[in-house]
N, C-alpha and C positions, 0 to 999 in steps of 0.2 A: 301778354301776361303782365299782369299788374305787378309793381315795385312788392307791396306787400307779400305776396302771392310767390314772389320769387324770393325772399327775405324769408319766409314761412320754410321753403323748400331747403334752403341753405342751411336751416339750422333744423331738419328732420335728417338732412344728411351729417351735417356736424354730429347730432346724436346718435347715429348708428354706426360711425367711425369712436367716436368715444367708448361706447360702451363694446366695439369689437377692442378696444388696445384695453380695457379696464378688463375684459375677459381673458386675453390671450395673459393680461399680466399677473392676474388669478390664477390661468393656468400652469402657468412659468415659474408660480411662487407654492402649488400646493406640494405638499410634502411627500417623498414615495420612502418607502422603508427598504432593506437591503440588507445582507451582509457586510461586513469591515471590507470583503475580498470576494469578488466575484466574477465568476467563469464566464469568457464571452466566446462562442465559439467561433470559428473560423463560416463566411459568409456573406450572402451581399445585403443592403442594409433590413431588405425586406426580411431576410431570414432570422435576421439578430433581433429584429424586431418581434414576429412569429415567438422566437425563443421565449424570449424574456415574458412574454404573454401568457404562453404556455406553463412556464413557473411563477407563474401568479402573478408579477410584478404589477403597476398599473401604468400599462403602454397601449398608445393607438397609434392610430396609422399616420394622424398630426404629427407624432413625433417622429415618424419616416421622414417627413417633410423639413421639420428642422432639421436633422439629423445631415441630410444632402447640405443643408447650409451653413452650419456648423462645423463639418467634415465627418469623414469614415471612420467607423468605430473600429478601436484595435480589437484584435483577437487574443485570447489566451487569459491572464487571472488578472483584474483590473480594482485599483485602490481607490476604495469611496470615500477611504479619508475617514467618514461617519454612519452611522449608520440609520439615519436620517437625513436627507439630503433633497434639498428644494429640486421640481422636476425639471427647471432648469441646470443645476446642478449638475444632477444628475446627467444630464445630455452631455454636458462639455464633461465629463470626466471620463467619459465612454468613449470621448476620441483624445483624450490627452493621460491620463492618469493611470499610466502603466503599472503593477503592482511590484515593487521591491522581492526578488524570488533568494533564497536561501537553499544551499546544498545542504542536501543528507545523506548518509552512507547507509544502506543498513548492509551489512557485508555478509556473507555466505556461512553459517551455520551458528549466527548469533538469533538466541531469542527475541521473542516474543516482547515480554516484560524488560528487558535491557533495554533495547530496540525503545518501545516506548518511554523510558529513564531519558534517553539520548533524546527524545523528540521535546520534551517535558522541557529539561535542560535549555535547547540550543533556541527552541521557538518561543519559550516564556508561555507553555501550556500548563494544562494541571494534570499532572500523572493521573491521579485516580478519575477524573472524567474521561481520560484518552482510552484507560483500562477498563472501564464503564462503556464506553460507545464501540472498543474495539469485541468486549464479548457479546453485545446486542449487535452488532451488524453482521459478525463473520461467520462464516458456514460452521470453521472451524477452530477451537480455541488456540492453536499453534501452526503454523509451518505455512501457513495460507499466502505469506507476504513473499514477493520476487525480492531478492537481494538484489540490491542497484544502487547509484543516485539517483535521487530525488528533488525536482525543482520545485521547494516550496514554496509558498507565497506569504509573505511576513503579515500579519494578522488575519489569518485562517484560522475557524476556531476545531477546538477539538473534534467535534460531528464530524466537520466539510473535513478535515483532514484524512481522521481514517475513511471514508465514504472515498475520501480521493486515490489513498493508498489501495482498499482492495479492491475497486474499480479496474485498476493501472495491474493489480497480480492477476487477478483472477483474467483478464482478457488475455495475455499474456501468456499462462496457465493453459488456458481452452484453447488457443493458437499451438500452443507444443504439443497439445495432446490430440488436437487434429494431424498434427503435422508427423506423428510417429504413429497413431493406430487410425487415423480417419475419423473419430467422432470423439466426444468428451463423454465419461460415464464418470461423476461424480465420484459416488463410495469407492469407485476401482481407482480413479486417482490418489483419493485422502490416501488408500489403502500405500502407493506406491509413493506419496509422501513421506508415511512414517517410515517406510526401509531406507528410504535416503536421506531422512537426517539422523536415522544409526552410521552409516554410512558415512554421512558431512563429519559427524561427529569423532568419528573412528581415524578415518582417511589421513594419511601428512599432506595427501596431494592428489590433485587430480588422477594423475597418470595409476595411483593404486587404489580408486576408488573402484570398478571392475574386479579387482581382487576381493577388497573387503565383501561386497556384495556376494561373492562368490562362498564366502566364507559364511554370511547371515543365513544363503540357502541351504548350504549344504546342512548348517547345522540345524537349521528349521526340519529338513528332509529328513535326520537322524532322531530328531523328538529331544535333541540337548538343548537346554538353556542359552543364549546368545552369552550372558557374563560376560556385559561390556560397559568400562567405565564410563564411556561416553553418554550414554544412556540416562546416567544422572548427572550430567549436567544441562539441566532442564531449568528453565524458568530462570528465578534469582540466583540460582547455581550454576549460569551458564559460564562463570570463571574458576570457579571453587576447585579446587585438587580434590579428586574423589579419594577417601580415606577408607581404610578398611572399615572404621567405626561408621564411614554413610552407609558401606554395604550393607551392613550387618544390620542398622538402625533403621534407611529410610523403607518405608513400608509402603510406596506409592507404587502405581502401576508401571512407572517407566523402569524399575528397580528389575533389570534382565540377571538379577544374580538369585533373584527370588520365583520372580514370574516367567514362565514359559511363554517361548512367540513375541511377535515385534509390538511394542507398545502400539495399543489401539491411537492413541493422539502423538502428532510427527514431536520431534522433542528439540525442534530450532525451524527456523529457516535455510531452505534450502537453493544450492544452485542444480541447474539446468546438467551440470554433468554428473551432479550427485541423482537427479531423478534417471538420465538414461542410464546408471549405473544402475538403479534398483532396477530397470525394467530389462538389459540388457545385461547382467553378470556374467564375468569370465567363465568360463567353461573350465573346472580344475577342482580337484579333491581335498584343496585346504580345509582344516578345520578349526585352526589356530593361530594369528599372528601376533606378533612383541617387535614393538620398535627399539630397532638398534642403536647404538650410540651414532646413527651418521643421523639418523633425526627420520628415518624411514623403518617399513615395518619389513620383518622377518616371516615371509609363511610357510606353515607346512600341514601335513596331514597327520604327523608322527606326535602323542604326547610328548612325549620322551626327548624328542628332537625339539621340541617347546619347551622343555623346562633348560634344557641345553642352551637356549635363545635369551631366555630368563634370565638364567647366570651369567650369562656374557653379557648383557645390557643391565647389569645391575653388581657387577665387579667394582 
């Protein structure tokens, strides 16, 4: 092989090593889009990869390959920092860039609309998009949400957040309701919602929530009106002292001093012993309770022995 000839050859390979590193540096530099905050789920690298595919992102199987050489992507909600992000970037932040998570409470028989104030508040969201995306996504306008902590991820936007929220009840929800009648029937759930957040609402405690329950059916059974203040404290009323001017005045369908039967929409969120309370009520002939000065309620079946309960907790 001539000098030439082999000089020729050298720099056909020089060029096809050049333009692979001008490529791969192309590839490494073009730009993928993403959320602030993004869910990785648990997996080996080939799945995480599949995933992100799957949601559209722009990943190939190249980047399985760096991925091994760069190391294992973490699992769980991951901060991109930006939301544009070169696709190298992007690779290294999928195994370093854990996301900052933030507690929330939403605690057992607080609304809806409060519930979202507190999310507004603590995450630097905007209430009325959160209250925009929470009536477009949820089956149900109230009571839908499991009371718990919640590990948020600090710059999640309003969308991802509730999407994340009733994703987290509703499976939750379907698992209890497998788990006490064997399958989940929607309407007959919602239906067993709203008695238990009359219920949440009413109860001092767990331990007498069976009782109140007892009390919603009997009087459901008898064609009486429930006439329970708890009732209106719905939505931005979920702290408000019910006045006898709300009785008289508010005209809405959760108003059990007007309307007969348990409001069609639940009227808070609820816990788990407030629903086996609605589905499972005391056996007993109450049709009246008045909490006493120890901070628990008083039942009976007897008017009269209720107005008796009245005057004593109101002495």
């Amino acid at each position: 092989m001539t000098k030439d000839r082999k000089l020729m050859i050298a720099e056909w390979i020089l060029d096809i090593v050049l333009i692979i590193i001008v490529s791969f540096i192309y590839y490494l530099n073009k730009p993928i889009q993403t959320p602030r905050v993004l869910y990785i789920p648990k997996g080996s690298i080939n799945q995480i990869i599949s995933h992100l595919h799957k949601n559209t992102y722009d990943i190939s199987k190249l980047d399985s390959y760096m991925l091994r050489i760069i190391g294992s992507p973490q699992s769980g909600w991951i901060d991109m920092g930006d939301t544009i992000n070169t696709k190298a970037d992007f690779l290294y932040k999928l195994t370093k860039a854990k996301a900052a998570l933030q507690n929330v409470t939403l605690i057992p028989g607080e609304t809806t609309y409060i519930f979202l104030q507190q999310l507004s508040e603590n995450l630097g969201l905007d209430f009325n998009t959160l209250e925009e995306e929470f009536l477009k996504q949820s089956p149900i306008q109230e009571g839908i949400l499991v009371p718990n902590t919640y590990k948020i991820p600090i710059g999640i936007t309003e969308k991802e957040l509730i999407s994340l929220l009733l994703k987290l009840s509703i499976k939750r929800m379907k698992e209890y309701s497998y788990k006490v009648f064997g399958t989940y029937n929607e309407k007959k759930w919602f239906q067993y919602l709203s008695i238990a957040s009359v219920i949440q609402k009413e109860s001092a405690n767990n331990e007498e929530m069976p009782l109140v329950s007892s009390v919603v059916y009997n009087r459901l059974k008898k064609g009486m009106k429930l006439q329970m203040d708890g009732s209106l404290n719905y939505g931005k009323y979920s702290h408000l002292k019910v006045t006898p001017s709300r009785i008289r005045n508010d005209k809405s369908l959760y108003n059990t001093y007007i309307h007969k039967g348990v409001p069609k929409i639940p009227i808070c969120n609820v816990s788990f012993e407030a629903i086996r309370a609605a589905i499972f009520p005391a056996k007993t002939n109450y049709l009246y309770f008045m909490k006493s000065k120890k901070g628990v309620h008083d039942f009976t079946c007897n008017y009269s022995t209720h107005i008796r309960n009245i005057q004593n907790a109101t002495k």
